[in-house]
Every structure is written in structure tokens, then in C-alpha cells.
C-alpha positions in Angstrom: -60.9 -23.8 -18.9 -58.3 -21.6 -20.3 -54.9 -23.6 -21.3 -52.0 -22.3 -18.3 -49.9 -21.7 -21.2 -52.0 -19.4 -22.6 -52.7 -17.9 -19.8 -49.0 -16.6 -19.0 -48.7 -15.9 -22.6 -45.4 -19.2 -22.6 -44.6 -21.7 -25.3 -45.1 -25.2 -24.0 -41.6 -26.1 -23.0 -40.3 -22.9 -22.2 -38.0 -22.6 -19.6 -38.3 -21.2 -15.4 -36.7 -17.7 -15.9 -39.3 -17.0 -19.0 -42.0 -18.7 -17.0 -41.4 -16.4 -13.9 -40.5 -13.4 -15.9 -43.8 -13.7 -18.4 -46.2 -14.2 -14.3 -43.8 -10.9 -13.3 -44.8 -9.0 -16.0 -48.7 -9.9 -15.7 -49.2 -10.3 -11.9 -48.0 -6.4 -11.6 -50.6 -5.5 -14.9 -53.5 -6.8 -13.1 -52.5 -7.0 -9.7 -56.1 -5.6 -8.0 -54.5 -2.3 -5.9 -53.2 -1.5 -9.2 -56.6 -1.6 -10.7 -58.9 0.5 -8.0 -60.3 -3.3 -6.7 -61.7 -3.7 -10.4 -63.6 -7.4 -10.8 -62.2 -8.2 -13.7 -58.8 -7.8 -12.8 -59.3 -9.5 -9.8 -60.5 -12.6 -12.0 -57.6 -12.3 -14.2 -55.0 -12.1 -11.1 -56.1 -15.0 -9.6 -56.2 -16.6 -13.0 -52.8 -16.2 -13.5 -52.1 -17.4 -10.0 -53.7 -20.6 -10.7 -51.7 -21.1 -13.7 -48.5 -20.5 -12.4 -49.0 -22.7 -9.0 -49.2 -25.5 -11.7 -46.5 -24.7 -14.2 -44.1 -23.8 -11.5 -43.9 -27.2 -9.9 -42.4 -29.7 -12.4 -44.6 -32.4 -10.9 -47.9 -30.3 -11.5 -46.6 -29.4 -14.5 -45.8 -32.6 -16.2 -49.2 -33.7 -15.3 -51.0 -31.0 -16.9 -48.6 -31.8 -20.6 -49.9 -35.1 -20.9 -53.2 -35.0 -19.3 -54.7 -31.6 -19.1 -57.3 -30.1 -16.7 -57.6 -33.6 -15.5 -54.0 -34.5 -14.9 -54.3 -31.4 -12.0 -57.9 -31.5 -10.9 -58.1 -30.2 -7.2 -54.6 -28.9 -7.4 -56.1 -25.4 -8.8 -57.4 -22.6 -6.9 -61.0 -23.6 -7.5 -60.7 -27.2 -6.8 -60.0 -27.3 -2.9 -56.6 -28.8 -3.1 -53.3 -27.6 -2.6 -52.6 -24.3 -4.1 -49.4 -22.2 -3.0 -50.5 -19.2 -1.3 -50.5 -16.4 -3.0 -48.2 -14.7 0.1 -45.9 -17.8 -0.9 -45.8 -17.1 -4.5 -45.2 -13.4 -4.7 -42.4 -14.0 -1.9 -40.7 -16.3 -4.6 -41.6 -14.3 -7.5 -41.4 -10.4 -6.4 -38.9 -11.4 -3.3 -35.7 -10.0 -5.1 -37.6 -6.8 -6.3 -39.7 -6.3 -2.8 -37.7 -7.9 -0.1 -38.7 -6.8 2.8 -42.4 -6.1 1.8 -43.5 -9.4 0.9 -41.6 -10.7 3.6 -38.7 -12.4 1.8 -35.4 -13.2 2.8 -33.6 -9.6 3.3 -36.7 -9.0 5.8 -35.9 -11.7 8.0 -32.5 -11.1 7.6 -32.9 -7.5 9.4 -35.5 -8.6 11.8 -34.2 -6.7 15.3 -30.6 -6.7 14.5 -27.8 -4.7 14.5 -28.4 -2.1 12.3 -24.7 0.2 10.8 -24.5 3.5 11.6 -25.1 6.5 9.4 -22.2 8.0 7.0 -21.5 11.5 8.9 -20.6 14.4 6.2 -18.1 17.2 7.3 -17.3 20.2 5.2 -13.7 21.8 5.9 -12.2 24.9 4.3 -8.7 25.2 4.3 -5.9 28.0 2.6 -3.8 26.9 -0.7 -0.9 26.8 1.5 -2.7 24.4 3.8 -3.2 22.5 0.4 0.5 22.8 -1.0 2.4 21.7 2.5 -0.1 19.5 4.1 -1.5 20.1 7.7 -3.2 18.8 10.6 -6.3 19.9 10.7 -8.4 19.5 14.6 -12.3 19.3 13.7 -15.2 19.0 16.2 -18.4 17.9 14.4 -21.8 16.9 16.8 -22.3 12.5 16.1 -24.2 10.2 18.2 -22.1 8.1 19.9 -23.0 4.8 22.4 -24.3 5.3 25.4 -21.7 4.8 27.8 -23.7 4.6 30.8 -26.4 2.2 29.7 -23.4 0.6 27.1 -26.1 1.4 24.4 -28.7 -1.0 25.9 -31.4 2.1 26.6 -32.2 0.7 29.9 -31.3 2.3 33.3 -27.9 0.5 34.9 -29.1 -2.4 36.7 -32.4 -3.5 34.1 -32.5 -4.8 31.0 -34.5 -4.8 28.1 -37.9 -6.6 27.9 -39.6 -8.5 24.8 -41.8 -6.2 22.9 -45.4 -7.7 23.2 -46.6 -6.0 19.9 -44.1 -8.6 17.9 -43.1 -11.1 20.5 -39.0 -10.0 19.8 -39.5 -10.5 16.0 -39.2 -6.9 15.2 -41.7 -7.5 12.8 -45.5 -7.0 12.0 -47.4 -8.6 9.3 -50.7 -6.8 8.4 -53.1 -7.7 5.5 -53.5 -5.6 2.4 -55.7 -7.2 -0.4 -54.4 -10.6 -1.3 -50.5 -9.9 0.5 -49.6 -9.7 3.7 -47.2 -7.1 4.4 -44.6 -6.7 6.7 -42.8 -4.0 8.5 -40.8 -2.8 11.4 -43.1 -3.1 15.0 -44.1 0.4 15.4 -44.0 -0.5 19.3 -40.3 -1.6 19.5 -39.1 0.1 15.9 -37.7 -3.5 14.7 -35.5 -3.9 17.9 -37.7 -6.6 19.2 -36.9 -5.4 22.9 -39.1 -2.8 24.7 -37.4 -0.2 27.6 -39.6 -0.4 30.3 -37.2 1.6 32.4 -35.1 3.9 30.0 -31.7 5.3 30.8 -31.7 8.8 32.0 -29.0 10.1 30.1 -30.5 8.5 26.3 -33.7 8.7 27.8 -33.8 4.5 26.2 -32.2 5.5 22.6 -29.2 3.6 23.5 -27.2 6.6 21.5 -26.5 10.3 22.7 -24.9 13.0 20.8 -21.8 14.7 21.6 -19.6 17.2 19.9 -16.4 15.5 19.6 -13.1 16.7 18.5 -11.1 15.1 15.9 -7.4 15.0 14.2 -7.3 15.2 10.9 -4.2 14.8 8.8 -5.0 16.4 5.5 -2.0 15.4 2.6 0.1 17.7 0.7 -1.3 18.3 -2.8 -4.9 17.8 -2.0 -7.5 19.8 -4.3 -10.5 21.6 -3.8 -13.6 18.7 -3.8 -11.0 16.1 -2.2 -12.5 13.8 0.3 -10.9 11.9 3.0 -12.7 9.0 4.2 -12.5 8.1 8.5 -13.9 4.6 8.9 -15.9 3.7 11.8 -15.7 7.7 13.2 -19.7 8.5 11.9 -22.6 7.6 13.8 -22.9 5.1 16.6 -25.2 1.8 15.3 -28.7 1.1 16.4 -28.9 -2.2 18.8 -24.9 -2.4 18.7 -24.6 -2.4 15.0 -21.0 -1.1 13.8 -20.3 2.7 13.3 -20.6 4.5 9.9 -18.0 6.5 8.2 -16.7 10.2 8.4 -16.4 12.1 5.3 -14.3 15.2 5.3 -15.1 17.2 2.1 -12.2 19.6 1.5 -12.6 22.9 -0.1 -10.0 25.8 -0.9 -10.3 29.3 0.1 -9.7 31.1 -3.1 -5.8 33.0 -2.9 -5.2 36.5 -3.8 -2.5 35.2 -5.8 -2.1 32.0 -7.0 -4.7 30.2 -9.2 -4.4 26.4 -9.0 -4.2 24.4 -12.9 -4.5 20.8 -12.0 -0.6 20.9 -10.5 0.2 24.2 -11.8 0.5 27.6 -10.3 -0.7 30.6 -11.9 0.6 34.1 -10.6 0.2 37.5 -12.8 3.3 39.3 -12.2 3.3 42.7 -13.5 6.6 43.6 -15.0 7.8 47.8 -16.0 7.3 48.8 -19.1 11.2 50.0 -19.1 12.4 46.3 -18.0 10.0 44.3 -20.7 11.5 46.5 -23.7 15.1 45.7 -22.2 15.1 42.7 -19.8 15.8 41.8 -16.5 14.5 40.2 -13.5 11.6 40.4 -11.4 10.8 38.5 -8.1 7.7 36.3 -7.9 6.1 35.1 -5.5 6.0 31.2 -5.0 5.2 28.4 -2.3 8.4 26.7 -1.7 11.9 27.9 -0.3 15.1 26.4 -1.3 17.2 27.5 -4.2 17.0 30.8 -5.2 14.0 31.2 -2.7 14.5 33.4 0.5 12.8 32.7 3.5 9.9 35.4 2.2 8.9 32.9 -0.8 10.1 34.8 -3.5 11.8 33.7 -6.8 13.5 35.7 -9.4 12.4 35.3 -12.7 13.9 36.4 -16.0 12.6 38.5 -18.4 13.1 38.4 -21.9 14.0 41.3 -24.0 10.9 42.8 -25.9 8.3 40.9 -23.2 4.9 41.9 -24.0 1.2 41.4 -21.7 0.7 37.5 -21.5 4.1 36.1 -22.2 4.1 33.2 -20.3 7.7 32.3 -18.1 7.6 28.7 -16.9 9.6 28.1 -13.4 9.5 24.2 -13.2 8.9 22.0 -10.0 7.2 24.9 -8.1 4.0 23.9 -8.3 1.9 21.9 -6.3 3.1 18.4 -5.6 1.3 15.2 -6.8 -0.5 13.2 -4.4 0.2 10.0 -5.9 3.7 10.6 -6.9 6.9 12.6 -6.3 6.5 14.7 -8.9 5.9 18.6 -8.9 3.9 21.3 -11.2 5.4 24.3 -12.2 4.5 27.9 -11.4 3.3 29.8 -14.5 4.4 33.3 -14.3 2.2 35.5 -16.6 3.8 39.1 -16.9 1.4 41.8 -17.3 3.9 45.3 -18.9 2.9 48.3 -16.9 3.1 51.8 -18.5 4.4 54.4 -16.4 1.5 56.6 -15.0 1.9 60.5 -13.7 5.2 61.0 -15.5 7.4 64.1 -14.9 8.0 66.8 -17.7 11.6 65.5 -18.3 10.3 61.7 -18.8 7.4 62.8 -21.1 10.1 64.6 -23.3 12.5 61.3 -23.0 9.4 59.4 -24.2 8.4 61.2 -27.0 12.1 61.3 -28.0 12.1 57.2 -28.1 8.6 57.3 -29.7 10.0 58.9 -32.8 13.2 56.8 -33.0 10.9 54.0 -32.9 9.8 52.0 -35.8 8.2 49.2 -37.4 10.8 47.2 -36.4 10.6 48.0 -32.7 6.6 47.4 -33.1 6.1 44.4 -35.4 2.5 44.2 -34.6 1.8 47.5 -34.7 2.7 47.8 -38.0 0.8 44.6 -39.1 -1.8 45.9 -37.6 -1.9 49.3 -39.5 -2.0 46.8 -42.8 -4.8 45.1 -41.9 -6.6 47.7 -41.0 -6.1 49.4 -44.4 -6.7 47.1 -46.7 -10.2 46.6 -44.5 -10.7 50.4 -44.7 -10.3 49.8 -48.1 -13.0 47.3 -48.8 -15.3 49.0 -46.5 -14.5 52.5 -49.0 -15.2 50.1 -52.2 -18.6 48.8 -50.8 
């Protein structure tokens, strides 16, 4: 006969965890469904069986280091004696990888229990201003909720539940499949262990109903698109009285025809005269917060410099959007965008052609170091 040792592919001495891992590793190579019911595999799985029955029990196993074959005769699976089950052994080996399908301890565990509700998802628009001020949003989402006339039992008022007959109130089957049994949820009672002879009429024996049902939802100043709030024990009723899931509100933010959110920051293009960019002044914004130098129409007056061109930035702090985890504020990022005057009279086109040629470099820096640029690449391009 083979040495065990050998067998597993082990040093003599080596330890449980490499013991187990080294028949993990093997037992799923040649496991027989994994090998279309091939003979040789077969031979070899219950090979490695028979060695690690032995080398797994330190009384076995000291008897086979000092004696061999014959320290362990009738302990293998081919002398008659007693050799762990194979059910036993995979439940030991495979239990914290399989669970439930070898039978092992999370199986039994959940056999006819309470079982938790399902996480219920709820998807909720709201405006910016919603998201700036904070709001209380009312929500009515469908969720199955406890029977209240059978108090979640499934049976009509006045009867009760009987033992299912398929599992005897185990709320779990065992069948055979080549050398492991495997177990599962009763088909007849679904794992509850109970059969409804005589169902409620208004869950029809689910023990849960759904219902639309509305909600309050207090959604917090400063929230962002993707936020979710999390409503403990408002999802879905549990099976055979198990606790309640969770509501999750996912918050999105219509998009604003002004304002562009930047983490706390507000970003509004404000477009500004071309007259008052080339000789300052103020313009009112629009913001999302009275108070100081606010009216009651949300508008601020901002500044503009003297020479402003397209894309200078004026920075109003503390009217952004405010933190959620603090006190503090973003700012509202005015962007100026210079309009030119369109269908002009015949008096203004004269003015402007009057300014045009008192104007020079100096009034148009970058004009002019444009031009140069532009020249000496002319010039280049002429020389290739």
C-alpha cells in the first residue's frame, strides 16, 4: 500500500492546517462529479480519503508513524473498521467553503428560522435648492410589510401552522449525490418547517403583503448628487418573523439652469457689458442665500474690475453650498462672460470706431502679443 503521506503529498510531521489544506487541494482535483464519474479518479478520491481518516486523528496517526499499515489495519476504508464518513469529512474539511451544502454548521444554523428582510432601494430627485437648504421630502415606495391580520403567521385567524411532513419541522432535506449528501431548503415548506393548511385570505399563507406606504424623509442641507440616506428597519418585512431590512434613499440632483455644483462651490456665468468690463462697476448675481447685501430675490452685487475680460473669475466667499459635516461654507464663483453690443445705432458705430482708433497696444496687451507671435510664425512658415 501507498505511504498516507505520500498520498496527500505532506512531510511526516507536518502540521493540521497543511494537512487539511494539501486533502483540500486534492479532494476537489479528483473529486468524481468533477471528473464525468471517471474510475480512476474515483480510486484516487477515495484514496485520499482513506489517508486522511488516518492522519487526521492523532491517535490513528501516531500509530501509523511507528508501525505502518499494521499499526491501522481495519481502521482504513478497505479493512471494515471505523472510517469517518466521507459526509463527515467533507463537512469538516469543505464546511467553511460550502456551508450549507455539505450540511455544516451555517446550515443548521438557518434551519426554519427567522430569516431578515430584504434592503429596499429608493431613487429620489430633488432641486439644488432642495440640496442647499435641506427639506423634508414625503416618499411612498410599494414594501411588504407583516401581515396584520394573520400577525405574519400565514394561517387564517383562529389556526395555526402545521409541521411540514416532507422535513418533519427541520426545514431541511438531505438527498444523495455521488459520495455527499446534500442538503437544502424543504421544497414543501421552503425551509419554514411549518406547512399552512388553512392560509390567510388576505396573504393568501405568505405571512407578508405589500403595500404602498408613505414616508417622511428629512434630507440634510448640503447633500450631493449620489448621497444616500440609510432608514433602518423601514425595508421589507422578514420571513417567519425575522427582523426588517433597510431603506436606501439614493439622492440625485436635477441639473440647474444656473448654478453648477464644485464639490462646495457654486459656479454661475454672469455675463457682464462690454462698456462696464473696459471701465468697471457692478453687476448683480444670482446666489442661494439672503442676508447681507442679498434682497429677498437672491441676488448679490458683484464688482467688476476695470479692464475685465471673458473668464475672469470673481470669488464671493461663504455663498456656496454648506458642508455637511461642518459649519463651514463654499463660495460662489462668478465667471463674467464681456458681451459686445449687437444691432448698434449709426451714432454708436461712429463712437466706436472713434475709440477703436484712439486705442492702442496698451489698451490691448494681448492683442498686440498676439500680432508678434503671429509674425515671427509667418515668418518661419515664409523661410521654409
Amino acid at each position: 500500500m501507498r505511504d498516507y503521506y505520500e498520498i496527500l503529498g505532506v512531510q511526516r510531521g507536518c502540521d493540521d492546517g497543511a494537512l487539511k489544506a494539501a486533502f483540500r487541494k486534492l479532494a476537489m482535483e479528483h473529486h468524481p462529479d468533477r471528473n464525468g464519474g471517471c474510475g480512476e479518479a474515483e480510486g484516487r478520491f477515495k484514496e485520499l480519503n482513506e489517508a486522511y481518516s488516518i492522519l487526521s486523528d492523532p491517535q490513528k496517526r501516531a500509530a501509523y508513524d511507528r508501525f505502518g499499515h499494521a499499526g491501522v489495519n481495519g481502521a482504513g476504508a478497505n479493512g471494515g473498521g471505523q472510517f469517518h464518513d466521507v459526509n463527515d469529512i467533507f463537512n469538516e474539511v469543505f464546511g467553511d467553503v460550502f456551508g450549507d451544502m455539505f450540511g455544516g454548521r451555517a446550515g443548521r444554523q438557518a434551519r426554519g428560522g427567522p430569516a431578515r428582510g430584504a434592503d429596499v432601494r429608493f431613487d429620489l430627485e430633488i432641486t439644488l435648492e432642495q440640496a442647499y437648504a435641506g427639506s423634508e421630502q414625503e416618499i411612498t415606495i410599494p414594501v411588504v410589510l407583516t401581515c396584520e391580520t394573520c400577525d405574519g403567521s400565514g394561517a387564517k385567524p383562529g389556526t395555526s401552522p402545521t409541521t411540514c411532513t416532507g422535513c418533519n419541522g427541520a426545514g431541511r432535506v438531505r438527498a444523495q449525490q455521488g459520495f455527499f449528501q446534500i442538503e437544502r431548503a424543504c421544497p414543501r415548506c421552503g425551509g419554514s418547517g411549518q406547512m399552512v393548511m388553512d392560509p390567510c385570505q388576505d396573504c393568501r399563507g405568505a405571512g407578508r403583503v405589500r403595500r404602498q406606504r408613505t414616508l417622511s424623509v428629512r434630507v440634510p442641507a448640503g447633500v450631493d448628487d449620489g448621497a444616500r440616506i440609510r432608514l433602518a428597519g423601514e425595508g421589507e418585512a422578514g420571513a417567519r418573523g425575522g427582523p426588517r431590512g433597510d431603506l436606501y434613499i439614493f439622492l440625485s440632483v436635477k441639473p440647474h439652469e444656473l448654478f453648477e455644483r464644485d464639490g462646495l462651490d457654486l459656479l454661475c456665468t454672469v455675463p457682464a457689458p462690454m462698456c462696464m468690463a473696459a471701465l468697471g462697476g457692478e453687476i448683480e448675481a444670482p446666489c442661494l442665500m439672503g442676508g447681507e447685501n442679498c434682497d429677498g430675490n437672491c441676488k448679490i452685487s458683484v464688482k467688476v474690475p476695470e479692464g475685465a475680460q471673458t473668464g475672469t473669475v470673481i470669488r464671493v466667499k461663504g455663498r456656496g453650498m454648506p458642508s455637511l459635516r461642518s459649519r463651514q461654507r463654499g463660495d460662489l464663483v462668478v465667471e463674467l462672460f464681456i458681451e459686445t453690443p449687437t444691432h448698434m445705432t449709426a451714432r454708436q458705430k461712429e463712437l466706436m470706431r472713434e475709440l477703436q482708433e484712439l486705442c492702442g497696444e496698451q489698451q490691448h496687451p494681448k492683442s498686440a502679443g498676439f500680432v508678434g507671435k503671429a509674425k515671427r510664425f509667418w515668418d518661419g512658415v515664409t523661410r521654409a
